[in-house]
C-alpha positions in Angstrom: -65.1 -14.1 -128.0 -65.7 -11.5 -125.1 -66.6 -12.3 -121.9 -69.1 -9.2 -120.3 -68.4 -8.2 -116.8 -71.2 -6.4 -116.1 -71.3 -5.4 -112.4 -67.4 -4.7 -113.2 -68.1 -2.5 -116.3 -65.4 -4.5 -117.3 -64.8 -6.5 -121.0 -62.1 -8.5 -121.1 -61.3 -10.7 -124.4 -61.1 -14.0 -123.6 -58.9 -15.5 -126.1 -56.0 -13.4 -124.8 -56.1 -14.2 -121.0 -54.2 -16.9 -119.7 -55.7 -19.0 -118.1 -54.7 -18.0 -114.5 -56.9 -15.0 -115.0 -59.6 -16.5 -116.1 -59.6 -18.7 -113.8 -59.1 -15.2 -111.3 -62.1 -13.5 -113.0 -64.3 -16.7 -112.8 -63.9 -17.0 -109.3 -65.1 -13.5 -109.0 -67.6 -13.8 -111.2 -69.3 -16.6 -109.4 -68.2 -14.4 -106.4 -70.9 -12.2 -107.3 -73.2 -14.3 -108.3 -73.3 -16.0 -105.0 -72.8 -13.0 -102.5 -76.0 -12.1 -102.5 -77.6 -15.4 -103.7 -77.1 -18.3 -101.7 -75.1 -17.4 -98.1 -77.9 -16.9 -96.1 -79.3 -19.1 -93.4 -80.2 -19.2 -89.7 -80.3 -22.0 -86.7 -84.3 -22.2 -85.8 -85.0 -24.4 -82.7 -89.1 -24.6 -83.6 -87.3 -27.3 -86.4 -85.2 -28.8 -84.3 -88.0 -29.5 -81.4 -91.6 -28.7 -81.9 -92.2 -28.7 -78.3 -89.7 -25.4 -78.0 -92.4 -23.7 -80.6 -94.6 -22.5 -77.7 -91.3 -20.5 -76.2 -90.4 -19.0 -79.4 -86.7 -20.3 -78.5 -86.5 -19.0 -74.9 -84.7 -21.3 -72.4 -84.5 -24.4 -74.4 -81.0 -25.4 -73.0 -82.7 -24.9 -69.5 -85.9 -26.8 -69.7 -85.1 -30.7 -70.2 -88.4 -31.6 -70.1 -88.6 -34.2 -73.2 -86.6 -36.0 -75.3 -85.9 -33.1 -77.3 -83.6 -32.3 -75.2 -80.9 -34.7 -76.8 -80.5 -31.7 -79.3 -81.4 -28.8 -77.4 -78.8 -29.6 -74.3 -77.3 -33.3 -74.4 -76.4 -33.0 -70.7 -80.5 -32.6 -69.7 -80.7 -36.8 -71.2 -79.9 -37.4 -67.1 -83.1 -36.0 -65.8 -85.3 -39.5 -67.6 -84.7 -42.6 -65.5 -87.1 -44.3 -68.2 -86.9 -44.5 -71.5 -88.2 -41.3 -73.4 -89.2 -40.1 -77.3 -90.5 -37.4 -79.0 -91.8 -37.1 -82.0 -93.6 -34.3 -84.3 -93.4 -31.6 -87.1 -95.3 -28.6 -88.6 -95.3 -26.2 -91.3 -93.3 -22.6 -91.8 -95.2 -19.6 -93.2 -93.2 -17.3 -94.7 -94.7 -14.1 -95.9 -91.6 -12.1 -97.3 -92.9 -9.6 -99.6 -90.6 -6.8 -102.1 -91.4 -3.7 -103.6 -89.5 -2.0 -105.6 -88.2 1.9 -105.1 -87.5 4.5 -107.5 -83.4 3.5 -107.1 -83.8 0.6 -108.7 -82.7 0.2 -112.0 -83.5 -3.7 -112.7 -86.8 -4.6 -114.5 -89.0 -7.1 -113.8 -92.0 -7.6 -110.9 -92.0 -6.9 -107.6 -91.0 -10.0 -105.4 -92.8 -12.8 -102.9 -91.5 -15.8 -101.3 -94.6 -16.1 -99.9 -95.3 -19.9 -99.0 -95.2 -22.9 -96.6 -92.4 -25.2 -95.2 -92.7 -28.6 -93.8 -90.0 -29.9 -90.7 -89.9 -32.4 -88.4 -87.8 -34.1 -85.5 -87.2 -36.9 -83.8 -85.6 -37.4 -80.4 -85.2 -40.7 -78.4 -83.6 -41.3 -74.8 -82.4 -44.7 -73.5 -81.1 -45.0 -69.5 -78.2 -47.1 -69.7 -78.0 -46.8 -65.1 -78.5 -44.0 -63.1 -75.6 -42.4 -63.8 -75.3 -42.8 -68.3 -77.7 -41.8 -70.8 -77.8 -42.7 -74.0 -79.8 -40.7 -77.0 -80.5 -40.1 -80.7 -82.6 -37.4 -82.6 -83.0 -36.5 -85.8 -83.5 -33.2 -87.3 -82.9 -30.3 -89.3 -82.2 -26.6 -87.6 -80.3 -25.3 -90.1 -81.5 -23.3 -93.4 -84.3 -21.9 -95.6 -85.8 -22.8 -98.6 -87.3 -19.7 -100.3 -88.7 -19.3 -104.3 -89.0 -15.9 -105.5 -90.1 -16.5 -108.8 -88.4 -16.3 -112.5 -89.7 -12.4 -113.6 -88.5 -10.7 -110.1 -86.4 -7.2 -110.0 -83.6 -9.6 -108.0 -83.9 -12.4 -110.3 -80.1 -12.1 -111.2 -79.3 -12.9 -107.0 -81.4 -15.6 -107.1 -85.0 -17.2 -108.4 -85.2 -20.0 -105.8 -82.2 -21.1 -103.0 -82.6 -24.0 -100.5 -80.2 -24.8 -97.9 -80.5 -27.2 -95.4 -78.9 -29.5 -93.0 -80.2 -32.5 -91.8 -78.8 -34.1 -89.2 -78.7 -37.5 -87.3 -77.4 -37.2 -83.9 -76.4 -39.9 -81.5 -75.9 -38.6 -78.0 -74.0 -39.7 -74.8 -74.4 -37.9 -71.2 -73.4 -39.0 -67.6 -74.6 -37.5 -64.2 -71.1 -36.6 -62.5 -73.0 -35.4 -59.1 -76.6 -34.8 -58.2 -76.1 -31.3 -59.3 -73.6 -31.4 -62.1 -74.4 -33.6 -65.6 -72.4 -33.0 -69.0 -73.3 -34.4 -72.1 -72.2 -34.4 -76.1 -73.2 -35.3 -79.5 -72.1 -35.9 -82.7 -74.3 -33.9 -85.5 -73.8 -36.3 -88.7 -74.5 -33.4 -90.9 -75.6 -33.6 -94.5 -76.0 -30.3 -95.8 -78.0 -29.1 -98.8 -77.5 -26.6 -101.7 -79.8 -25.5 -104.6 -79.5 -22.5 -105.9 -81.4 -20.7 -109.5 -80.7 -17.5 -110.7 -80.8 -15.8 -113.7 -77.9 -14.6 -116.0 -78.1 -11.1 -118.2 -77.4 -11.7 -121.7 -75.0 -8.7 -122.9 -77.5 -8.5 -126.5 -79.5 -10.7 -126.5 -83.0 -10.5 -126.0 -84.3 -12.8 -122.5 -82.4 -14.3 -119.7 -80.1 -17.1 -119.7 -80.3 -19.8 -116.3 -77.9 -20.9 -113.8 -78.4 -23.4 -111.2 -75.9 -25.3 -108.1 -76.5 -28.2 -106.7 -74.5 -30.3 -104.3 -74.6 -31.8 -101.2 -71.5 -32.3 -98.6 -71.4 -34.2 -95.3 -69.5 -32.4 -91.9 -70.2 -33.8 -88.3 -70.9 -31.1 -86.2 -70.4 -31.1 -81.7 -72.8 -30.2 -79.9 -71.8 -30.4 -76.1 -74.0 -29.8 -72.7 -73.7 -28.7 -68.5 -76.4 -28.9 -66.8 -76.7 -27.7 -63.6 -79.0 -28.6 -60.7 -78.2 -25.9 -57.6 -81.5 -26.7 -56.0 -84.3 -29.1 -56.8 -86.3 -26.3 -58.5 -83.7 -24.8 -60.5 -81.7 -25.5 -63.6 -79.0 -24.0 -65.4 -78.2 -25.5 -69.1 -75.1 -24.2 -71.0 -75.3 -26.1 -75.2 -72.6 -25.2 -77.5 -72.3 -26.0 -81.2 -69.0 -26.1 -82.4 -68.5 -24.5 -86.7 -68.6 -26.9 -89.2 -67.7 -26.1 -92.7 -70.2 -27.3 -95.9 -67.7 -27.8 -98.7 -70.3 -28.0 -102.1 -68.7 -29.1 -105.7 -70.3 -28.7 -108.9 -70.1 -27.7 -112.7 -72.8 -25.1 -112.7 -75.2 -26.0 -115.4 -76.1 -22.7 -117.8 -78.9 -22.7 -120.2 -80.1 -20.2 -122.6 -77.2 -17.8 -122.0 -75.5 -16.2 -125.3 -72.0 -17.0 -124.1 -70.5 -20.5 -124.2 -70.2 -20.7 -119.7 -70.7 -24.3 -119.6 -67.4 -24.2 -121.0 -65.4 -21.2 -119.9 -66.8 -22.3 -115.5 -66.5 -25.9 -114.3 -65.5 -27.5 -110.8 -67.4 -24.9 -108.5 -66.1 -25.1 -104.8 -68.0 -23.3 -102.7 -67.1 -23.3 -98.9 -70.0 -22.3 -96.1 -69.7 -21.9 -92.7 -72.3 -23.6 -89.6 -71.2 -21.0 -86.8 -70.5 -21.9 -83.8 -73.1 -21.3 -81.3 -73.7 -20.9 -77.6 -76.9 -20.7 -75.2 -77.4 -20.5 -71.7 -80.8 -21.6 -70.3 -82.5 -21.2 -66.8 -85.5 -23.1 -65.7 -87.3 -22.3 -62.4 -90.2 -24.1 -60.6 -91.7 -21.1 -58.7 -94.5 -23.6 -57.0 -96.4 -26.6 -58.1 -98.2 -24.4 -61.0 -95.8 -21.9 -62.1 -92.6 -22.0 -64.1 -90.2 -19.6 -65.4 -87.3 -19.9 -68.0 -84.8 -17.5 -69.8 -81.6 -17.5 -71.9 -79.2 -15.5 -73.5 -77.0 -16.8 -76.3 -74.4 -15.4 -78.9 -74.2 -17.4 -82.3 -70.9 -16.1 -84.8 -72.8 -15.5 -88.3 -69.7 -13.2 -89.1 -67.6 -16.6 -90.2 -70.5 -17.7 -91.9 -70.3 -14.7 -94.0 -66.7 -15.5 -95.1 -68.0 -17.5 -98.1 -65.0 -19.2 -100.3 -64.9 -20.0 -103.8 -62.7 -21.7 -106.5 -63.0 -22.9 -109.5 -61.2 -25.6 -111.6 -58.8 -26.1 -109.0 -57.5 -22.1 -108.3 -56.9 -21.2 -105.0 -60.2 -19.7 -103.2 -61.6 -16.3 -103.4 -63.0 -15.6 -100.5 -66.1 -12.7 -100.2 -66.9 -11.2 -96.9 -70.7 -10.4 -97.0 -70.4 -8.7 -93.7 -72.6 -10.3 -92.0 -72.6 -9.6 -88.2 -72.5 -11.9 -85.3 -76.1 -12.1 -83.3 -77.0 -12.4 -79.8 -80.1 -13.7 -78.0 -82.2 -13.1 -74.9 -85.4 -14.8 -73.8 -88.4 -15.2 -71.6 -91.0 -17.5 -70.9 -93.5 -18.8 -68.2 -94.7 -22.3 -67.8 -98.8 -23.2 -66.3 -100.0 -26.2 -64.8 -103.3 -25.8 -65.0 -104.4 -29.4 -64.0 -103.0 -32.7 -63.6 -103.8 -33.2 -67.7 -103.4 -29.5 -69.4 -100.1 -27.3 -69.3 -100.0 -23.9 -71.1 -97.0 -22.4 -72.4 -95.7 -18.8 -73.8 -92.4 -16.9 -74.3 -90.6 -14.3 -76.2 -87.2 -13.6 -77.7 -85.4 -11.4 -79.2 -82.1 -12.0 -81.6 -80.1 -9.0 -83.3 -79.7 -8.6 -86.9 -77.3 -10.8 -88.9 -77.0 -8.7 -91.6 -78.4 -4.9 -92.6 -78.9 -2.3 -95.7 -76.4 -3.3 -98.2 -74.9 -6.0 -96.9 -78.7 -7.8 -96.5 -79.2 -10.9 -98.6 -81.5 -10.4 -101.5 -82.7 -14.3 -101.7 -83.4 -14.5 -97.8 -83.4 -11.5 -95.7 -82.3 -11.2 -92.0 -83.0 -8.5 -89.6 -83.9 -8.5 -86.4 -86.1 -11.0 -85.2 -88.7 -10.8 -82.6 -90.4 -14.0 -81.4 -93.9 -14.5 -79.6 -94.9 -18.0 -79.0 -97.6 -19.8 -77.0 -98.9 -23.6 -76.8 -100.8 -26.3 -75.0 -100.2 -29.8 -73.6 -102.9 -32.6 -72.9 -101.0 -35.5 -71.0 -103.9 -38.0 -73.0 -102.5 -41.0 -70.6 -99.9 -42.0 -68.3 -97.2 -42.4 -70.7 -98.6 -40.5 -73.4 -98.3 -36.8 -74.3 -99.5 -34.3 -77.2 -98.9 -30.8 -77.5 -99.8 -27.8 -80.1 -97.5 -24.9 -80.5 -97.4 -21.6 -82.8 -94.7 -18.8 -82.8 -94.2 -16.0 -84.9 -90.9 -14.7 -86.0 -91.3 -10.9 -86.6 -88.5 -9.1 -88.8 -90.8 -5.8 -89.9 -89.7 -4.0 -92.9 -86.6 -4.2 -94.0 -84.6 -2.4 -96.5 -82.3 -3.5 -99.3 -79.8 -1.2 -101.2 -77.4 -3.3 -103.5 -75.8 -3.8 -106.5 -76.7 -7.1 -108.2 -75.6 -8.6 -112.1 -78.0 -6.6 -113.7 -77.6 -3.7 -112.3 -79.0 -1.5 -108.9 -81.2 -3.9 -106.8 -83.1 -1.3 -104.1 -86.4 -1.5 -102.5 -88.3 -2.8 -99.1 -89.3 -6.0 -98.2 -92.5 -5.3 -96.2 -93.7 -6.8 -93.0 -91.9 -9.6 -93.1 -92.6 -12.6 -90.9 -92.1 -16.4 -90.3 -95.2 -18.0 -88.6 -94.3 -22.1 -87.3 -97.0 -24.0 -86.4 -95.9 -27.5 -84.6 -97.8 -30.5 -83.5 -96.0 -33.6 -81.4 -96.5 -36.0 -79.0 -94.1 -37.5 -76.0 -93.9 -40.9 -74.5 -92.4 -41.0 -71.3 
């Protein structure tokens, strides 16, 4: 029996390797199955609070002004004297379209992940004294879920990939001064991994399948300052720490001509959560006006160190050069009346990932956000808001190798549009 190679232009007979380097050329086999494939994922705070929509992510570690803030900054919890929630949710457009160029040597159709995306969140604040706070949210910042379809050019990279990360977070902070308040939380993480692609039969005619599928709990910090220099300013700092994903499974082949149910088993796949950091500000210019911004740095390079082994060998580990991102945002805040508040901001966050090195199964470039959004307090203690963003990446081009050959083409206008509902009780 031989066992094809093909991005290596390699054939190596299988019944005379040990089985050291099989177990070697496995590794990288699956290597390069999943460079490309299933390492690609972003932190988006519109999932993580709906009410941060309508600031397309601009200083959320700032602002404090709802429960959300349990996630967003732990430290803000010391702002409520009474108890506080939030809850909502909304859908995800993505419109991530791929055409083909004349370099590209794979057949099939031109690409779309075109489609929608539920989320949702929860955040809940209880005051222990004026001093302690205690909180809980629940949410999921953390992934992408795209399907490209079974007859696309990348097909090989992947056909459909989720990843996600749900988390349940309970949530201490304590005012230390009238002007200084820290908080932290413990993200109870479990993370998510489905991934399809298709696998090139050396002869035969059609495609065989692969598919992973696992999921792995991690506890991820998340720790918070807030600072209070005057009684219309604040200053948030929010870090996340990393947190590794470790996912385990026998990959499960179907309708491929060699036996690889067999030949790979015990996949251990390692993915990073990066660490993150974000500075807010929030600034009370008079009784109708508000400002915010932020800057913020998040270190996608380590989560581009993906590690694999398989049936217990020691762990390959592919560097998909990704690059670490930074962040800067603006927004402005309107009181227009003692019931309706409008909302808008910007940001911008530099490419994780570019030419080459882009993921085939979920792109990444630079991302431009423009969001807006309204608030209607309906009562006293009651709430509800309406938020859209959109989350512009352009076009963006992809030059790669893939299993079946040269994968090389555009994805075209590409864009992620969130649309959020929720309501607060305060």
């Amino acid at each position: 029996m031989n066992v094809y190679l093909k991005k290596m232009n390699l054939l190596i007979p299988y019944s005379s390797c040990s089985n050291k380097l099989t177990r070697g050329l496995t590794a990288l086999l699956l290597t390069l199955f999943t460079s490309h494939g299933y390492a690609s994922a972003l932190y988006i705070p519109e999932t993580a609070n709906p009410a941060d929509t309508a600031f397309a992510g601009a200083g959320v570690a700032g602002r404090a002004q709802d429960a959300g803030t349990v996630f967003s900054n732990p430290a803000g919890m010391t702002r409520f004297k009474d108890t506080a929630m939030l809850a909502g949710g909304g859908l995800i457009f993505l419109h991530i379209p791929f055409n083909p160029d004349f370099a590209n040597t794979i057949p099939g159709t031109d690409g779309s992940a075109t489609g929608f995306v539920p989320f949702g969140s929860f955040a809940y604040i209880y005051p222990v004294s004026d001093q302690l706070k205690l909180g809980i949210s629940f949410q999921n910042n953390f992934g992408l879920s795209l399907d490209w379809g079974t007859n696309w050019v990348g097909r090989y990279t992947a056909t459909q990939a989720t990843i996600a990360a749900p988390q349940l977070q309970p949530t201490i902070a304590y005012k230390v001064t009238d002007w200084l308040s820290v908080g932290a939380g413990a993200g109870l993480t479990l993370g998510y991994l489905d991934a399809k692609l298709r696998v090139k039969n050396p002869t035969l005619p059609g495609d065989g399948k692969m598919e992973i599928e696992d999921t792995d709990f991690a506890v991820q910090g998340n720790f918070g300052i807030m600072l209070n220099p005057t009684e219309s300013t604040r200053i948030g700092l929010r870090y996340l720490t990393e947190t590794k994903l470790d996912f385990k499974d026998d990959p499960h082949f179907s309708r491929t001509e060699l036996p690889l149910t067999n030949l790979i088993n015990d996949l251990d796949l390692g993915m990073k959560m990066p660490q993150s950091v974000m500075l807010g500000v929030f600034h009370d210019i008079n009784d109708k006006w508000a400002v915010l911004g932020s800057v913020g740095w998040e270190e996608w390079s380590r989560f581009g160190h993906v590690e694999v082994s398989v049936d217990g060998s020691p762990d390959v580990t592919t560097d998909l050069k990704y690059e670490n991102t930074y962040h800067v945002g603006i927004g402005a805040q309107y009181q227009y009346d003692s019931k309706w508040r409008y909302s808008a901001g910007y940001s911008y966050d530099s490419a994780l990932s570019k030419g080459k090195h882009r993921s085939a199964a979920i792109p990444m470039g630079e991302m431009s956000r423009f969001g807006g959004g309204v608030e209607y307090k309906k009562r006293s203690d009651l709430t509800v808001g309406a938020a859209m963003d959109i989350m512009w990446e352009g076009d963006l081009s992809l030059n790669g190798s893939s299993n079946g050959g040269t994968l090389s083409g555009e994805y075209e206008n590409v864009f992620l549009a969130f649309f959020a509902v929720y309501a607060k009780w305060q």
